[in-house]
PyMOL Python script that loads the backbone (N, CA, C, O; Angstrom):
from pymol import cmd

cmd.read_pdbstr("""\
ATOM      1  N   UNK A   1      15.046  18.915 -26.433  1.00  0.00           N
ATOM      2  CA  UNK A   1      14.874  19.811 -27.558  1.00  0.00           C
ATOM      3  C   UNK A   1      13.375  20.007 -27.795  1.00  0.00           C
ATOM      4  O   UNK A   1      12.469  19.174 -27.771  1.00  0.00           O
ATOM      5  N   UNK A   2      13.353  20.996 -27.971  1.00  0.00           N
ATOM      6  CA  UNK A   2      11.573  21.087 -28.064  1.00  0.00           C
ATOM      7  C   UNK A   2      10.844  21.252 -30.029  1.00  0.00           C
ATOM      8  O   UNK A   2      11.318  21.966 -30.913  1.00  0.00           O
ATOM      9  N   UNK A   3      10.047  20.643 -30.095  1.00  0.00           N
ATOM     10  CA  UNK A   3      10.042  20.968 -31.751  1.00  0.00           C
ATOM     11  C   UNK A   3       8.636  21.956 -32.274  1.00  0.00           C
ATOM     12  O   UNK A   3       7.528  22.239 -31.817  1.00  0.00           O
ATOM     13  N   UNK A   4       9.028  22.107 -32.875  1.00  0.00           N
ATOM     14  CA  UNK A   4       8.048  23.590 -33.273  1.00  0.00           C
ATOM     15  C   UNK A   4       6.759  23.072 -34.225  1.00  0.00           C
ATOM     16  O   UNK A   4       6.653  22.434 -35.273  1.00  0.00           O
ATOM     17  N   UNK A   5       5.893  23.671 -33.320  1.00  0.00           N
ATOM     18  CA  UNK A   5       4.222  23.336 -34.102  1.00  0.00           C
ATOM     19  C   UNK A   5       3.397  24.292 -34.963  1.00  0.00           C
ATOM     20  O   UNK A   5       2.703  25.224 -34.557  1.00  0.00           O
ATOM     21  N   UNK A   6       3.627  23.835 -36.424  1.00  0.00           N
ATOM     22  CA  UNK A   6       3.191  25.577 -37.414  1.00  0.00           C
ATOM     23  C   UNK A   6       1.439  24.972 -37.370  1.00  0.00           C
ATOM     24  O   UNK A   6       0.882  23.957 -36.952  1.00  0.00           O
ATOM     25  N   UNK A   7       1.066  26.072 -37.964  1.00  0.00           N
ATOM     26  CA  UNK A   7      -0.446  25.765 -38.345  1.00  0.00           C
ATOM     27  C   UNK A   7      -1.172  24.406 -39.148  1.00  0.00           C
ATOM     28  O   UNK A   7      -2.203  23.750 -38.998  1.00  0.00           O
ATOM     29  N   UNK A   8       0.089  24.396 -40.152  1.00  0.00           N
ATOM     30  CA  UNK A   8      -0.553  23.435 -41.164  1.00  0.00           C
ATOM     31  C   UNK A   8      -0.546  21.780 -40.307  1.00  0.00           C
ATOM     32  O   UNK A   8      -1.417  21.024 -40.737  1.00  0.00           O
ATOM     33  N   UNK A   9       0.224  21.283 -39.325  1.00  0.00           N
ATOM     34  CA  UNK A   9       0.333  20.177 -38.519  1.00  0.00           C
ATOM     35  C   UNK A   9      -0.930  20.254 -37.113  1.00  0.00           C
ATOM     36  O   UNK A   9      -1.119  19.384 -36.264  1.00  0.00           O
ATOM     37  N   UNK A  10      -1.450  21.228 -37.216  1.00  0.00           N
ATOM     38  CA  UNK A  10      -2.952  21.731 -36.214  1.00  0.00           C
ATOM     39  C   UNK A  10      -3.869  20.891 -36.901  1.00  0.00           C
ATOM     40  O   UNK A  10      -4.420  19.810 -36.696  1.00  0.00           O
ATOM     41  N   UNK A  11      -3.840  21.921 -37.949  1.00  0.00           N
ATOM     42  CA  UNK A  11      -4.854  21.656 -38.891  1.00  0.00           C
ATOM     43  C   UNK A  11      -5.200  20.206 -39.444  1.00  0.00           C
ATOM     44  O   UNK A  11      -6.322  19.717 -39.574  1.00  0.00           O
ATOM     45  N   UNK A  12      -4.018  19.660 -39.727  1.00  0.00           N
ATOM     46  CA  UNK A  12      -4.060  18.097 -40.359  1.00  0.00           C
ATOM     47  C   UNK A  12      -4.437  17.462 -39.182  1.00  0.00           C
ATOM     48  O   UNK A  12      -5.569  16.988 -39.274  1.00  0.00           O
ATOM     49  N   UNK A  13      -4.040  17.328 -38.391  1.00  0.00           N
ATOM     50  CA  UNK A  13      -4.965  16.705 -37.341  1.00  0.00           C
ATOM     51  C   UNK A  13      -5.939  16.550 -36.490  1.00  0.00           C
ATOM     52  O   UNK A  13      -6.301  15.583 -35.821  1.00  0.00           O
ATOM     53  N   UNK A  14      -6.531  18.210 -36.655  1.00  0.00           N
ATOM     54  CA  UNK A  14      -7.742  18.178 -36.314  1.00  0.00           C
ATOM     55  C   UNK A  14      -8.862  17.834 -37.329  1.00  0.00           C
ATOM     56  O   UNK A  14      -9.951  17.456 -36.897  1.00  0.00           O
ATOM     57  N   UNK A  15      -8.656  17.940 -38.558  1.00  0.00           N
ATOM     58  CA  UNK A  15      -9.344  17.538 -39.708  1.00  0.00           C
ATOM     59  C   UNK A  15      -9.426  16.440 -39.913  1.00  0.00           C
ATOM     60  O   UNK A  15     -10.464  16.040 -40.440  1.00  0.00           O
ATOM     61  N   UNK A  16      -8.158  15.308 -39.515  1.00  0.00           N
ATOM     62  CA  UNK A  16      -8.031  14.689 -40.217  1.00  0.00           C
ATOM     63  C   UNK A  16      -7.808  14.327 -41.435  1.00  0.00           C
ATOM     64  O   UNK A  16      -8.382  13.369 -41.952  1.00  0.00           O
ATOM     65  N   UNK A  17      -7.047  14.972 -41.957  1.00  0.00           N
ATOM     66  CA  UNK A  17      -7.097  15.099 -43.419  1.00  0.00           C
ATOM     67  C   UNK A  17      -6.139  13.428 -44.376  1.00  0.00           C
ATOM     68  O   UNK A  17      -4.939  13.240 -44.176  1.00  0.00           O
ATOM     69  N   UNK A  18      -6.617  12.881 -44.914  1.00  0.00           N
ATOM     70  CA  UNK A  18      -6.002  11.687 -44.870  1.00  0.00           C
ATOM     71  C   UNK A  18      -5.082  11.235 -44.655  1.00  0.00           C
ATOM     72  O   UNK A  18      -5.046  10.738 -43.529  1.00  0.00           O
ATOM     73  N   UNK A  19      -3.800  11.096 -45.496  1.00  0.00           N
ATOM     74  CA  UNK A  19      -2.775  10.695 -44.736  1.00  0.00           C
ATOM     75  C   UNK A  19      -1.679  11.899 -43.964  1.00  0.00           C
ATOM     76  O   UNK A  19      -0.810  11.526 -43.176  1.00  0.00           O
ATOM     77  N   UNK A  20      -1.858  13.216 -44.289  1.00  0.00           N
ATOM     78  CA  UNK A  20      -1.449  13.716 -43.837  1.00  0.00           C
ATOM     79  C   UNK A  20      -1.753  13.840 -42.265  1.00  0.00           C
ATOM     80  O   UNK A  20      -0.888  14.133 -41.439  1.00  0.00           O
ATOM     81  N   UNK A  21      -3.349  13.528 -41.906  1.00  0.00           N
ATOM     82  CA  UNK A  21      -3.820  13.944 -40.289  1.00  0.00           C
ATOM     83  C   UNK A  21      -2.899  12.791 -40.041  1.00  0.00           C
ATOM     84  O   UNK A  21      -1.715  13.008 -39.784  1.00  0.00           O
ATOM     85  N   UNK A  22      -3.298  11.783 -40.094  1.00  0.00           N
ATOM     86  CA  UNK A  22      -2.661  10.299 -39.272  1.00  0.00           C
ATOM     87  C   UNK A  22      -1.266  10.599 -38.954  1.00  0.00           C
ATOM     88  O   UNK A  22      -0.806  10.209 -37.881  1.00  0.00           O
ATOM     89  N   UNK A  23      -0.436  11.360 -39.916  1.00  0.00           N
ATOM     90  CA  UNK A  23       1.534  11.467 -39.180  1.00  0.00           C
ATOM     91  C   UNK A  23       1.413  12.479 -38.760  1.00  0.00           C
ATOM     92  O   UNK A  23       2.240  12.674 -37.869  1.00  0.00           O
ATOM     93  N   UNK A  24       0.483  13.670 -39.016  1.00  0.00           N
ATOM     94  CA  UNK A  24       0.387  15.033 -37.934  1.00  0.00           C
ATOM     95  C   UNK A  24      -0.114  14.696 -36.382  1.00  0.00           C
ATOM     96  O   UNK A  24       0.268  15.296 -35.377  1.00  0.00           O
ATOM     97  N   UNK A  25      -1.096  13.550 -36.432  1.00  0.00           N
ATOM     98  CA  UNK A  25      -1.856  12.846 -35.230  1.00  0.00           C
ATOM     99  C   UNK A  25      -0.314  12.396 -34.443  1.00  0.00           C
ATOM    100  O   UNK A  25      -0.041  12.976 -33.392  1.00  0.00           O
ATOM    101  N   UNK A  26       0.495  11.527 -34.903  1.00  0.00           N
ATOM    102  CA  UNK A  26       1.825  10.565 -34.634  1.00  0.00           C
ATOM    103  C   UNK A  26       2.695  11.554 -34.178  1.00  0.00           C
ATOM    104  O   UNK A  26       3.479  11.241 -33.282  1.00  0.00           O
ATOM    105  N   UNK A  27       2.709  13.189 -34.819  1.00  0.00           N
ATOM    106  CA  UNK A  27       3.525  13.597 -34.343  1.00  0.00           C
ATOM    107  C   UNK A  27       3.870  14.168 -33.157  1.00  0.00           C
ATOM    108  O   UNK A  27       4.974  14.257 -32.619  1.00  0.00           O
ATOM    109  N   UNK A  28       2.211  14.746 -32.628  1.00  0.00           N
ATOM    110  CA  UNK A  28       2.244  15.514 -31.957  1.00  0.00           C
ATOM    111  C   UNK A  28       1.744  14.325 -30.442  1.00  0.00           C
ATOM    112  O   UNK A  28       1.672  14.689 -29.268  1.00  0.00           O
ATOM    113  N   UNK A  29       1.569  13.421 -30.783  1.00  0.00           N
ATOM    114  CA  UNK A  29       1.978  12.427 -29.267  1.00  0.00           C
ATOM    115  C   UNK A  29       3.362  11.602 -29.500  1.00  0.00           C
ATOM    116  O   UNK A  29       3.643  10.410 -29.377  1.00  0.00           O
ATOM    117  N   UNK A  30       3.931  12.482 -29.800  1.00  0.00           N
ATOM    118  CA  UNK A  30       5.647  12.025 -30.051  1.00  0.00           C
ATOM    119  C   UNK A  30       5.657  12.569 -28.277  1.00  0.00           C
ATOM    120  O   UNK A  30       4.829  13.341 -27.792  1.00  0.00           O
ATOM    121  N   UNK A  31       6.901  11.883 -27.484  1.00  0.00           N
ATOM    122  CA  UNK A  31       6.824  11.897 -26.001  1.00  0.00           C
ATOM    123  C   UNK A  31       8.082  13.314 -26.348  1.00  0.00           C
ATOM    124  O   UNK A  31       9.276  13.018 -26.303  1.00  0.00           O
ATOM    125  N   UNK A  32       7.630  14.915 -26.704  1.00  0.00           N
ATOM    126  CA  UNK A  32       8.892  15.436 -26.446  1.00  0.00           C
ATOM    127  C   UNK A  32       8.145  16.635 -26.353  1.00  0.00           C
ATOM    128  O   UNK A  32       6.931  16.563 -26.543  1.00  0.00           O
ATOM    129  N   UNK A  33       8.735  17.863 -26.059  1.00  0.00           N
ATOM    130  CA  UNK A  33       8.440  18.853 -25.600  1.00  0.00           C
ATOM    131  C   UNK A  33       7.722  20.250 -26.866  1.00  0.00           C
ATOM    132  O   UNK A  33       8.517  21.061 -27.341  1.00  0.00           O
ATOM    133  N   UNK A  34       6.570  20.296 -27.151  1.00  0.00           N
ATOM    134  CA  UNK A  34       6.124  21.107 -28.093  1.00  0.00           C
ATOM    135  C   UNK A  34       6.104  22.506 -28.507  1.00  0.00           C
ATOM    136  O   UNK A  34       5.852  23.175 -27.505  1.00  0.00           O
ATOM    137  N   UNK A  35       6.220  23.067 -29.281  1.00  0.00           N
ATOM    138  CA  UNK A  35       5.973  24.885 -28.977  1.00  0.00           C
ATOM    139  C   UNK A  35       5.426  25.388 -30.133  1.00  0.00           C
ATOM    140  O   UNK A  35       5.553  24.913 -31.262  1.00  0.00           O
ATOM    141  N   UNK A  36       4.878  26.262 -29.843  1.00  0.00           N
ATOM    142  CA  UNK A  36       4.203  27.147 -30.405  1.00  0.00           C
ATOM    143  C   UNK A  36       3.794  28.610 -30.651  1.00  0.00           C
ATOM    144  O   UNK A  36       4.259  29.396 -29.826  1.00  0.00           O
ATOM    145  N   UNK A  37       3.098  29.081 -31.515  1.00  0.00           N
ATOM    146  CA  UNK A  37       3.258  30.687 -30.775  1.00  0.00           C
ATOM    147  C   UNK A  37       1.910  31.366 -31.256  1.00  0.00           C
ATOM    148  O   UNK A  37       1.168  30.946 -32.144  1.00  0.00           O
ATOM    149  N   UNK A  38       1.768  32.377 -30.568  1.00  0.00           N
ATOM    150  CA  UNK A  38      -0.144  32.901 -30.077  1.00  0.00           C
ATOM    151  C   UNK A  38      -0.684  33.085 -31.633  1.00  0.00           C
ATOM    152  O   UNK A  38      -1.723  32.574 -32.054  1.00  0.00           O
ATOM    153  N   UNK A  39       0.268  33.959 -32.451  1.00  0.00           N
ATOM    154  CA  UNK A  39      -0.328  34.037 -33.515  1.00  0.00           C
ATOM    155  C   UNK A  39      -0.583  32.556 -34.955  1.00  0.00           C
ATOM    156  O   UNK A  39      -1.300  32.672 -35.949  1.00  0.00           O
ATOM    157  N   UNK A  40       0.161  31.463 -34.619  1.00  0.00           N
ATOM    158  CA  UNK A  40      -0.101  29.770 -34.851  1.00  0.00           C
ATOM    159  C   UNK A  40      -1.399  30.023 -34.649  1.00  0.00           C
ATOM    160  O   UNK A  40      -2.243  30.339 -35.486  1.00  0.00           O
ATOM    161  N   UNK A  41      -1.533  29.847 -33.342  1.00  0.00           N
ATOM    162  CA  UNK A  41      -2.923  29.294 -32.711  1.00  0.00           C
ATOM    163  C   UNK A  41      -4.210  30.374 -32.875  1.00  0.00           C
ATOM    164  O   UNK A  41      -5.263  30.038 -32.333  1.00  0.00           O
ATOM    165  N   UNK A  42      -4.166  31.670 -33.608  1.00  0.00           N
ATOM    166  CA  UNK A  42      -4.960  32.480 -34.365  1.00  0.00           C
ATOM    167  C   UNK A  42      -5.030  32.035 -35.540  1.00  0.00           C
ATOM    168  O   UNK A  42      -6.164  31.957 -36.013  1.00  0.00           O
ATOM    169  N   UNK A  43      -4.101  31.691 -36.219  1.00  0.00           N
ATOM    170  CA  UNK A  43      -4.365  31.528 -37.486  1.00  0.00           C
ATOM    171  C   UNK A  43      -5.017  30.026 -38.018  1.00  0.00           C
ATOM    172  O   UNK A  43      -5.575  29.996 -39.115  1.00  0.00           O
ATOM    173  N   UNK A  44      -4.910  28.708 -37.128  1.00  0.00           N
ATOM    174  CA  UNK A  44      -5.299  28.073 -36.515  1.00  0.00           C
ATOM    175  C   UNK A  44      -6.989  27.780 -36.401  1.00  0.00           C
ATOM    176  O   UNK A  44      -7.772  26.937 -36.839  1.00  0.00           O
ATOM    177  N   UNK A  45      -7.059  28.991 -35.546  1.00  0.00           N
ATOM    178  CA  UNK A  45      -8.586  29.003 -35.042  1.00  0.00           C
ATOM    179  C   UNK A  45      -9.156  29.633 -36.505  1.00  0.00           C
ATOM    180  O   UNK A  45     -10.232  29.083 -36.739  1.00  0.00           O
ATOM    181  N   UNK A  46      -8.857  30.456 -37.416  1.00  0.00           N
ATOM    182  CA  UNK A  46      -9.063  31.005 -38.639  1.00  0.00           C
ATOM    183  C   UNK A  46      -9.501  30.243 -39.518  1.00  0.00           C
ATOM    184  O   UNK A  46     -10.653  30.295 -39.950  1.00  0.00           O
ATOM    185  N   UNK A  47      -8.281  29.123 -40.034  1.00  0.00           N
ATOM    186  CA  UNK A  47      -8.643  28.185 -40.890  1.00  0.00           C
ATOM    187  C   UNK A  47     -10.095  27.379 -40.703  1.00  0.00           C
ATOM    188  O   UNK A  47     -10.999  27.248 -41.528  1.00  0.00           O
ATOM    189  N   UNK A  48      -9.983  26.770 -39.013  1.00  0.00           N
ATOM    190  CA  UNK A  48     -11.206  25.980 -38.428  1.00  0.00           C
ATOM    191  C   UNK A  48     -12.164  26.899 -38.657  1.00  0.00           C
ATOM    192  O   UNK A  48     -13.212  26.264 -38.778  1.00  0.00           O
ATOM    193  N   UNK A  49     -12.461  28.549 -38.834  1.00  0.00           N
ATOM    194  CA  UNK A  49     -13.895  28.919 -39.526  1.00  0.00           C
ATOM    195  C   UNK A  49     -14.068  28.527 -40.955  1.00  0.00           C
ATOM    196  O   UNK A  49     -15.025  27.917 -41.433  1.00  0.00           O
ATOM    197  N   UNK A  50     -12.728  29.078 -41.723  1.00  0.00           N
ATOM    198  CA  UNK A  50     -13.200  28.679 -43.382  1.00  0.00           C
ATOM    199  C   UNK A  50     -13.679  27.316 -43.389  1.00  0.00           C
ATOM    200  O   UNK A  50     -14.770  26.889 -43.767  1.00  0.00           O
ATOM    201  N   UNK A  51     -12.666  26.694 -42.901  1.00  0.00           N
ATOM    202  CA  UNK A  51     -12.734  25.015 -43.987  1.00  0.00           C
ATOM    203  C   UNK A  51     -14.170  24.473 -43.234  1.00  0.00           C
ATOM    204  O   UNK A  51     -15.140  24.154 -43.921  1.00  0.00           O
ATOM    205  N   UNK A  52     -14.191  24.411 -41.843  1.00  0.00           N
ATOM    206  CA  UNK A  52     -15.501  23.805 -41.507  1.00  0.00           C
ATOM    207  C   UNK A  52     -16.753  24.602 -41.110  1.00  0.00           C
ATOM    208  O   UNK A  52     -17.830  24.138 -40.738  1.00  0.00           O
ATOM    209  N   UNK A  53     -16.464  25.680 -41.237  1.00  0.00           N
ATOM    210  CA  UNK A  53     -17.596  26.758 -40.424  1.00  0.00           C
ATOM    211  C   UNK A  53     -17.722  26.454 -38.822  1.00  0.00           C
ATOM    212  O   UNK A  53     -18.807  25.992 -38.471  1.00  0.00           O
ATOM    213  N   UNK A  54     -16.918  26.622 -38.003  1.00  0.00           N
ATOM    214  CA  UNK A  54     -16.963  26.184 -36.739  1.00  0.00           C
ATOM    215  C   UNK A  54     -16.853  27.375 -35.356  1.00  0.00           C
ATOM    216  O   UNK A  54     -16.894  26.975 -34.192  1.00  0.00           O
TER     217      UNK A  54
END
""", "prot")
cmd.dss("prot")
cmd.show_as("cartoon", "prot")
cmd.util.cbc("prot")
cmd.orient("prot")
């Protein structure tokens, strides 16, 4: 079964955001099959300009 990856579980773990990064971190090296979709990973790259200027 593959499980679906929204923006806000990107985000928490690339931030780190306290306890939320650490089970977004847990989730996504869970051993199972991931997915996603192009406009996620735009909106994604979006947030990473506001919140950090990057």
């Amino acid at each position: 079964m593959k499980l679906f990856v929204d923006t806000n579980l990107l985000v928490a773990a690339t931030l780190d955001e306290d306890e939320r990064g650490e089970m977004a971190t847990k989730f996504l090296n869970l051993d199972r099959e991931l997915a996603t979709t192009i406009l996620n990973l735009m909106e994604f790259r979006t947030v990473l300009t506001k919140k950090k200027q990057l």
